[in-house]
C-alpha positions as a Markdown table, in Angstrom:
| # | Residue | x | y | z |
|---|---|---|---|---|
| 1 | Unk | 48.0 | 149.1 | 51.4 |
| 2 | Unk | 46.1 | 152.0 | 52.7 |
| 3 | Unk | 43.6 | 149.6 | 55.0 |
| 4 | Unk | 46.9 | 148.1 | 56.3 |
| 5 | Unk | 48.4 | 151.3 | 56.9 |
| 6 | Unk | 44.8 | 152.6 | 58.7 |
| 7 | Unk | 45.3 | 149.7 | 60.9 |
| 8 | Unk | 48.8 | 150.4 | 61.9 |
| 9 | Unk | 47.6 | 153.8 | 62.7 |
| 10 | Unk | 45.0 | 153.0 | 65.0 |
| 11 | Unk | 47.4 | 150.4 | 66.8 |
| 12 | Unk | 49.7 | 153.5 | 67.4 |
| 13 | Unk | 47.3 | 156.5 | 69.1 |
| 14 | Unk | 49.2 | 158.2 | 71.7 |
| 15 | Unk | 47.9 | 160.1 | 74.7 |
| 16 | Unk | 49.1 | 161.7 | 78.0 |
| 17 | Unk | 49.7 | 158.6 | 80.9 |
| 18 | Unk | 50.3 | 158.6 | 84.4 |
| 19 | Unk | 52.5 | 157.3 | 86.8 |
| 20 | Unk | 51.6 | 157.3 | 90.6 |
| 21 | Unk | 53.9 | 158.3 | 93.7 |
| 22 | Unk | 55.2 | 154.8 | 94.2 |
| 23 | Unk | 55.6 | 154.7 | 90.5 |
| 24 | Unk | 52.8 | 152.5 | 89.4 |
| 25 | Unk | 50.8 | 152.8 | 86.5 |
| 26 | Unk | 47.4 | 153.2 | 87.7 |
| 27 | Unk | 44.3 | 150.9 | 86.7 |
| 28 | Unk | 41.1 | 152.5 | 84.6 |
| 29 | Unk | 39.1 | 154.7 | 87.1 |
| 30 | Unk | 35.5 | 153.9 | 87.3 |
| 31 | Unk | 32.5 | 156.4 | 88.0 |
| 32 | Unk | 30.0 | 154.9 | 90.1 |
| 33 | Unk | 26.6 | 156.2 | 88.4 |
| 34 | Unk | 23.9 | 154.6 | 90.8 |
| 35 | Unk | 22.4 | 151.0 | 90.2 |
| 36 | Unk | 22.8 | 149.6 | 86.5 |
| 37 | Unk | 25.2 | 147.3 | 85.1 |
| 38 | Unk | 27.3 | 149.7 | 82.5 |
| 39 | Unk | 30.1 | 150.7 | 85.1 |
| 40 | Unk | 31.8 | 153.8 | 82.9 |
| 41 | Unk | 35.9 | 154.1 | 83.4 |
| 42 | Unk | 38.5 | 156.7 | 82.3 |
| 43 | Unk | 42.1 | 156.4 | 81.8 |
| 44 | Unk | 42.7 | 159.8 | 80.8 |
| 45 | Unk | 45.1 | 161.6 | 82.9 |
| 46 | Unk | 42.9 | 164.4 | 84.2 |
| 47 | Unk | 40.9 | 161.8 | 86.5 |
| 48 | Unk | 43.6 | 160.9 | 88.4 |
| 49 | Unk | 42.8 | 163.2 | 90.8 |
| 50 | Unk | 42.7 | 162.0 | 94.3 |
| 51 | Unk | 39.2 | 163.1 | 94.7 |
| 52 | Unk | 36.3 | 160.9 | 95.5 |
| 53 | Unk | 39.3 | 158.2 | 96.4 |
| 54 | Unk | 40.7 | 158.1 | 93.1 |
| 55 | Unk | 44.2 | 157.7 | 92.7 |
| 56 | Unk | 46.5 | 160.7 | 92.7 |
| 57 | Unk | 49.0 | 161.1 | 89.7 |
| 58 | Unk | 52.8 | 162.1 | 90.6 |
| 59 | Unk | 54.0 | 162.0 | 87.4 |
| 60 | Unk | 52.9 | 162.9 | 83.6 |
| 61 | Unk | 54.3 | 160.8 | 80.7 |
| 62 | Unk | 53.6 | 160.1 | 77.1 |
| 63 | Unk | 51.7 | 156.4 | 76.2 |
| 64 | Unk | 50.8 | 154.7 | 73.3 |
| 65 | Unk | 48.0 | 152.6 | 72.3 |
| 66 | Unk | 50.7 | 149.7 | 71.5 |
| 67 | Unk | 51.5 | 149.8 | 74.8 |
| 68 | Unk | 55.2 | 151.6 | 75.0 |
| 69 | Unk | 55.5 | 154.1 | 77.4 |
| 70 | Unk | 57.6 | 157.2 | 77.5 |
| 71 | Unk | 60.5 | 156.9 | 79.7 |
| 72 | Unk | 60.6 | 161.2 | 80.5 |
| 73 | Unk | 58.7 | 161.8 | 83.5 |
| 74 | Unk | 56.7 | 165.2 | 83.8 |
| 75 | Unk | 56.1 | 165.8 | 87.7 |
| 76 | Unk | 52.8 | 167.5 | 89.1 |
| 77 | Unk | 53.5 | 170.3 | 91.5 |
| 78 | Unk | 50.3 | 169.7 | 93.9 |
| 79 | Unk | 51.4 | 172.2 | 95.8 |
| 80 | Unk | 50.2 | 174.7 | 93.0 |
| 81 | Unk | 47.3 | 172.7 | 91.8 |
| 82 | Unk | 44.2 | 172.7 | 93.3 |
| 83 | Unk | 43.1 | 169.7 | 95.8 |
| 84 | Unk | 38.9 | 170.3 | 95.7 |
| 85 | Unk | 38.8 | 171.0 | 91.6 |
| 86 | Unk | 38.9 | 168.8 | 88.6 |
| 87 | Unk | 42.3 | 168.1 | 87.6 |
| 88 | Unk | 41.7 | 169.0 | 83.3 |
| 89 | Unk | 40.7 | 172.8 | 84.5 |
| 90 | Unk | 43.9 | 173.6 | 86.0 |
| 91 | Unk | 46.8 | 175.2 | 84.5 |
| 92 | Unk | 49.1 | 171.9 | 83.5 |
| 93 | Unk | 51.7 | 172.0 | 81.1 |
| 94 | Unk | 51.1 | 168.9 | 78.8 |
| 95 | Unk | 53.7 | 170.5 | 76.0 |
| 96 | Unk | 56.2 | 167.6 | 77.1 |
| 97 | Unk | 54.2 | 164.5 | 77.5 |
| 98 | Unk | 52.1 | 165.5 | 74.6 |
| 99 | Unk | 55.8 | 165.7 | 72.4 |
| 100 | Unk | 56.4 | 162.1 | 73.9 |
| 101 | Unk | 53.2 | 160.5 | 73.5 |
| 102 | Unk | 53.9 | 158.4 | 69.9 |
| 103 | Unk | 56.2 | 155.3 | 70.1 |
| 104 | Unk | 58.8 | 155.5 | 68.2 |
């Protein structure tokens, strides 16, 4: 019962999602690294950035693992955030997408 429960649990890890402007879901991003076949890619929130031609995030909602997705929307004010640093060091309220992030 435990291995089965263990399983369920790792079927069911939430994190924070985005949405973008036109209110797609956004693809992995990948890092371009040089020459080499290992292509790395993120999906955490904090790299939908708009730099370096990544997509720019609108909106902040919670996202499980299963594959539900949280239906409240936590806008981005760019107009306080900053457009040349990396997203995870500025001052973003997560409190609500965090709450929302577990399927339920």
């Amino acid at each position: 019962m435990d291995r089965v429960l263990k399983a369920l649990g790792a079927a069911h890890e939430g994190s924070v999602g985005v949405l973008l402007a036109d209110g797609c879901e956004p693809g992995p991003v990948c890092f371009d690294v040089g020459s080499g076949s290992d292509v790395p890619s993120s999906t955490e929130w904090h790299v939908y950035d708009g730099r370096f031609g990544r997509p720019r995030a609108a909106v902040l909602r919670g996202r499980c693992s299963c594959g539900w997705r949280g239906m409240a929307e936590y806008p981005l004010d760019w107009t306080t955030l900053p457009q040349d640093k990396p997203l995870y060091g500025a001052d973003v309220d997560l409190s609500g997408p965090v709450a929302t992030r577990i399927c339920r």
